[in-house]
C-alpha positions in Angstrom: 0.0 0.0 0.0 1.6 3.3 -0.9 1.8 6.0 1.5 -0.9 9.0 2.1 2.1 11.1 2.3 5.7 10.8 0.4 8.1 13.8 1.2 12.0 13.1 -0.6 14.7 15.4 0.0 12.7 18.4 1.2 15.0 21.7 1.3 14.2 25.0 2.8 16.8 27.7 3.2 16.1 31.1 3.6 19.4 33.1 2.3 22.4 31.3 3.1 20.8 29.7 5.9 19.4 26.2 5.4 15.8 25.5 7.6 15.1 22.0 6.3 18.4 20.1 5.0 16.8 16.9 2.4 14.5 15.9 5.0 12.8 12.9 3.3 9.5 11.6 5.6 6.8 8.8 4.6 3.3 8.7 6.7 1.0 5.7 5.5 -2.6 6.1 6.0 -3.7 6.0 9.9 -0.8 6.7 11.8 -0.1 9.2 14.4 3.6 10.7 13.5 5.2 13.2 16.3 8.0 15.5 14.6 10.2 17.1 17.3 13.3 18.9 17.6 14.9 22.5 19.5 13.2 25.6 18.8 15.2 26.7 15.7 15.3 22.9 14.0 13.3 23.6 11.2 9.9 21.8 12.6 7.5 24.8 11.5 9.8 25.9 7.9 9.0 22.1 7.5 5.3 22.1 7.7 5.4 25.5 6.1 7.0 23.7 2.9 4.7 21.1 3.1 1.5 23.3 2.7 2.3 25.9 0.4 3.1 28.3 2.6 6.7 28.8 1.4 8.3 27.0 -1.5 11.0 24.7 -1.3 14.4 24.9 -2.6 14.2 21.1 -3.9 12.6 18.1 -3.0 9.4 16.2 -3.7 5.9 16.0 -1.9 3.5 13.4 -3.1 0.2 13.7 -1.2 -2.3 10.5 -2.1 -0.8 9.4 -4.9 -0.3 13.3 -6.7 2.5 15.6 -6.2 1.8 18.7 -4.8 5.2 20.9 -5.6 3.8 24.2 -6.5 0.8 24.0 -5.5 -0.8 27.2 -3.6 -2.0 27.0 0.1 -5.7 26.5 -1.4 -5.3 23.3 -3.8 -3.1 21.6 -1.4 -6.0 22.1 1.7 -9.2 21.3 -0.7 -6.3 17.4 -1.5 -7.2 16.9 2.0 -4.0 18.1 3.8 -4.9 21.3 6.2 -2.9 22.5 9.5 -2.9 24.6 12.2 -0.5 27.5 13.7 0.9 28.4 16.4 -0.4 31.5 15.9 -4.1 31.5 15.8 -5.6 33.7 14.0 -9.2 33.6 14.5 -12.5 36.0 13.6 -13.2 37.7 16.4 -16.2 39.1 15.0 -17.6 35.7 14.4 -18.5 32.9 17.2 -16.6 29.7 17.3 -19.2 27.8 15.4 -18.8 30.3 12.3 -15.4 30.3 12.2 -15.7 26.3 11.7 -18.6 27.1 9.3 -16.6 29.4 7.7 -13.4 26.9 7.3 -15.7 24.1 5.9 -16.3 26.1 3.0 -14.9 25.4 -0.4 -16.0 27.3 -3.0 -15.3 27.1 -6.1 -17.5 26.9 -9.5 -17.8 23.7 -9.7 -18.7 23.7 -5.2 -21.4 25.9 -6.8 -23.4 24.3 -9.4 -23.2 21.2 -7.0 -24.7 22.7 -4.2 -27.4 24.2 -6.2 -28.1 20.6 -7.4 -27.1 18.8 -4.0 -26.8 21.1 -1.6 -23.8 20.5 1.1 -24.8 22.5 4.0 -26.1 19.2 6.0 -22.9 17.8 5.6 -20.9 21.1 6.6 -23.2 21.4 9.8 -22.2 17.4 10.6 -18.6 18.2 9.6 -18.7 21.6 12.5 -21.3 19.6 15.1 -18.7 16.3 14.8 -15.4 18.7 15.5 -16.8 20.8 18.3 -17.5 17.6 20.1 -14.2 16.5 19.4 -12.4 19.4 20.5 -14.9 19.4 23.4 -15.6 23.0 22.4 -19.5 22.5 22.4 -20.5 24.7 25.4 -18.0 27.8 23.6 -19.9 27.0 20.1 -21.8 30.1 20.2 -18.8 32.6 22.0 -16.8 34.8 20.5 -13.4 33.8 20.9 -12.4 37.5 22.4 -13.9 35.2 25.4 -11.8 32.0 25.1 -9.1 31.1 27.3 -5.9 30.9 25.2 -6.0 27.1 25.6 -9.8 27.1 24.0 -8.2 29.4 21.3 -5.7 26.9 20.3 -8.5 23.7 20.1 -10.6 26.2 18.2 -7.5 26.1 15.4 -8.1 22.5 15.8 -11.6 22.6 15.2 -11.6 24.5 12.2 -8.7 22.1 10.8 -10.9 18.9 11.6 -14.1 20.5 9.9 -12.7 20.7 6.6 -12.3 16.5 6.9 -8.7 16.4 6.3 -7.1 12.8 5.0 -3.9 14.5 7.0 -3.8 17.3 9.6 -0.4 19.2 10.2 -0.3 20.5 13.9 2.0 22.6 14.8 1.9 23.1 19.1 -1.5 22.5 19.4 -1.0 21.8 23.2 0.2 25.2 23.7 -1.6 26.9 26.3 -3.3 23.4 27.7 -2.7 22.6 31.5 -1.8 19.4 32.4 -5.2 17.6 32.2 -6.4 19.1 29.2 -3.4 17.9 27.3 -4.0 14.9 28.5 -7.2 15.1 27.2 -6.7 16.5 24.1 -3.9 13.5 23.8 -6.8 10.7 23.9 -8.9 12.2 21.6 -5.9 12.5 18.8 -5.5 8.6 19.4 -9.2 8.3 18.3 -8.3 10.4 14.9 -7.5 7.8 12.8 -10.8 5.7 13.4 -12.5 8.9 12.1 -10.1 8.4 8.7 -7.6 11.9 10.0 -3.9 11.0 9.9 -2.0 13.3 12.3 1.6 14.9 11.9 2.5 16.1 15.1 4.3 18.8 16.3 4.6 19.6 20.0 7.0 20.9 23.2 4.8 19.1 25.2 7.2 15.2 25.4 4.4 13.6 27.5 1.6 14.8 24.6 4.4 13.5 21.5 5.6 10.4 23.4 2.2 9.2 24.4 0.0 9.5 21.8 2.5 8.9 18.6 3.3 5.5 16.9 6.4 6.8 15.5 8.9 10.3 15.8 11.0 11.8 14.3 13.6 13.9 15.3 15.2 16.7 13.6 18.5 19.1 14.9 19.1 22.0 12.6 17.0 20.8 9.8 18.4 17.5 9.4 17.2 14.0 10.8 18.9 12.7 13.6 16.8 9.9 14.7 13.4 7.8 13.7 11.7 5.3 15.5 8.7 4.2 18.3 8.6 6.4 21.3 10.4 3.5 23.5 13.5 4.0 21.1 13.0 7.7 20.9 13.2 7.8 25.0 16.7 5.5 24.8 18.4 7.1 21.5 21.3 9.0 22.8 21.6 11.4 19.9 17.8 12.5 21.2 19.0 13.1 24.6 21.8 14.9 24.0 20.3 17.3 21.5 16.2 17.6 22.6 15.4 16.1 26.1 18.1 16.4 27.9 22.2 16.0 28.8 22.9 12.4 27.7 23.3 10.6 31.7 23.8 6.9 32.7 21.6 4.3 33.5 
């Protein structure tokens, strides 16, 4: 079975400097993957590349059996790969539900004449009601988010990512913000992603969130791979220790 997503030799540089150094990264349908590294690494220039946001210096991205290299932001989101940002940037003079609404949109001509024939709106309400419930945003549905806590902010970016029905979701520090138990939380319901048909990339500060709810990681250190494998061997590899979680120690 071929993979949902096939990155080869991805390169990012801004300048002189070098973000992403021929990062190469296969996700098959279903999995959770955990992308980690130092601030600085290259995690977010990574992503970035991958969505359109900037444009790579060389490498490939094949996305469900199509390459997306050059593709804008737009086509590669309405393929089925969407993220989130650190950064959210949200209406404020909408409520949570419409800014959902307002992501499950796609219009286009041909989103048009369909609706007129068949229209989607059922489906877009399901799409909103089903990722409210999932970010557990349901009682904020109907707030602006001027009235969120920054936590509830950064599971509305969620949100609006999961009501577009991604194949894959890109998030970058979603648990930003969360307190202990909500990240816990938060960590169950991405296990429960895939049985919904979402395959996650995940990128996160937060080693209990990555290490706990990812079937593999990767690690990167100034843009270029330094170690791949199952949380248990991510915990033990020395490299990982020494560059991300901590001074390399005995026992």
């Amino acid at each position: 079975m071929s993979a949902l997503l096939d990155v080869t030799d991805l390169r990012v540089a801004y300048g002189p400097v070098v973000a992403v150094n021929d990062v190469s990264l296969s996700i098959d349908r279903g999995e959770i993957i955990g992308l980690i590294g130092p601030n600085g690494a290259g995690k977010s220039s990574f992503i970035d590349a991958l969505t359109g946001g900037i444009r790579a210096r060389g490498g490939h991205v094949v996305f469900d059996g199509r390459s997306l290299d050059g593709l804008p932001p737009y086509a590669i989101a309405r393929r089925g790969l969407v993220r989130t940002f650190q950064s959210v940037e949200l209406f404020d003079d909408l409520t949570v539900r419409e800014n959902l609404e307002a992501a499950a949109e796609r219009p286009s001509v041909l989103g048009l004449f369909r609706d007129l024939v068949m229209p989607s709106k059922p489906r877009r309400t399901e799409d909103v009601a089903w990722a409210l419930d999932f970010c557990d945003l349901q009682d904020f549905a109907d707030r602006s988010p001027s009235e969120l806590s920054h936590g509830q902010r950064k599971l509305t970016g969620v949100a609006r990512a999961l009501a577009q029905r991604p194949a894959l979701v890109l998030l970058d520090e979603p648990a930003a913000g969360l307190d202990t138990e909500e990240s816990l939380a938060f960590g169950r319901r991405l296990r429960s992603l895939p049985g919904h048909g979402v395959t996650v990339l995940l990128v996160d500060h937060d080693m209990d969130l990555v290490l706990g709810t990812c079937d593999r990681i990767v690690v990167i250190d100034f843009g270029t791979p330094i170690a791949v494998g199952t949380p248990a061997e991510i915990r033990r590899d020395r490299a990982v220790i020494e560059a991300y979680l901590g001074a390399a120690h005995d026992g």
